[in-house]
C-alpha positions, 0 to 999 in steps of 0.5 A: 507512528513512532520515529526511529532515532536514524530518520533524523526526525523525518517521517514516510511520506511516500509509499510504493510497492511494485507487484512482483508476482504473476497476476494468477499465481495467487488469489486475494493479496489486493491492496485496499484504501481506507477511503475514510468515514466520511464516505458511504458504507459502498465507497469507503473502501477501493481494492486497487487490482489494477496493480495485479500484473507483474511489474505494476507500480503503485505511488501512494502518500504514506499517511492513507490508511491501506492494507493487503487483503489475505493472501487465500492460496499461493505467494504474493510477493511485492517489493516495498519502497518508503520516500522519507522527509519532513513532516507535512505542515 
């Protein structure tokens, strides 16, 4: 990751993002954990749909590998929240 010079050498460390569009106004969108390699081929990736209802929140470290799956019809829209400080030792 590169660093802006106005993070004052501070890096993401917390990840959110709050679900802000009706559960059924969109298909796929689902946020998707990169569990590692060091799971099995069936448990390495998690889909979280527990986010799906508006107004659901999620709280993640911001080093975990995570994507969004394509959205195939409608919108999706999410608000996104990044926590800053110090690199972990």
């Amino acid at each position: 990751m590169t660093h802006d010079d106005n993070w004052n050498n501070k890096v993401r460390k917390l990840s959110v993002t709050i679900n802000l569009s009706t559960e059924n106004s969109y298909d796929g969108g689902n946020l998707k954990f990169d569990l590692g390699p060091h799971q099995t081929k069936d448990t390495r990736y998690m889909e979280c749909t527990e986010i799906r209802p508006r107004g659901s929140m999620i709280v993640f470290p911001s080093f975990n590998c995570h994507q969004v799956t394509p959205v195939t019809k409608g919108t999706r829209y999410s608000l996104v929240i990044w926590f800053l400080g110090r690199p972990f030792k």
